[in-house]
N, C-alpha and C positions, 0 to 999 in steps of 0.2 A: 785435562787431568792425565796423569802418565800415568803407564800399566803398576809402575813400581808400590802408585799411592793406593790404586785400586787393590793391592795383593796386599797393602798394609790396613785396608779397611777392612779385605775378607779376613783375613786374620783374624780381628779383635770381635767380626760377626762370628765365628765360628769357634771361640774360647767361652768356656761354661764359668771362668772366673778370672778376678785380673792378674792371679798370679800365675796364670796358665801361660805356656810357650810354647804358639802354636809355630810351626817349621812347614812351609810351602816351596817344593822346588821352584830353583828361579829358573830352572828351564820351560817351567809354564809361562811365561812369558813370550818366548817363542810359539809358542803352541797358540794360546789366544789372541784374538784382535783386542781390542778396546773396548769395541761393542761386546762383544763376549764376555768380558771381565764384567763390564756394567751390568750387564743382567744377569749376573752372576748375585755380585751385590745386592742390587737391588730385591734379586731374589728371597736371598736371605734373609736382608729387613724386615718384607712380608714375612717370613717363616715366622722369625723371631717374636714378632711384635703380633701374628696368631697365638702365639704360643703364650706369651706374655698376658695375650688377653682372655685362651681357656681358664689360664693358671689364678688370674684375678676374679674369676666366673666362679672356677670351685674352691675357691677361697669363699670369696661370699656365700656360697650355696651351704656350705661347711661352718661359718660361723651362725648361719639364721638357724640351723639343723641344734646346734649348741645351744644356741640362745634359748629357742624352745623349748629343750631339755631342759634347762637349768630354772627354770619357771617352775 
């Protein structure tokens, strides 16, 4: 994998929507190895996909909370 594709993946990890345009200097490329990109990425996926998973928790939590009520 080249650093180019990894800086195209942290990108789209790190836009809150797809109409968003995120801008990463291409001087970071210089700056990281490959390894460092990768866990970089990878990082993020865990972030996202924590986040992904509180957000489906107090969803759930949130609709039994309603259900109850509406009884």
């Amino acid at each position: 994998m080249e650093k180019e594709e990894l800086i195209e993946e942290i990108k789209v990890l790190i836009s809150t929507n797809k109409e968003e345009s995120i801008e990463i200097n291409p001087d970071f490329l210089q700056y990281f190895e490959l390894e460092e990109l990768i866990s970089i990425r990878d990082n993020l996926i865990i972030k996202k996909n924590k986040i992904r998973e509180s957000t489906f928790d107090y969803l759930d939590e949130l609709y039994e909370k309603t259900k109850e009520d509406s009884i």
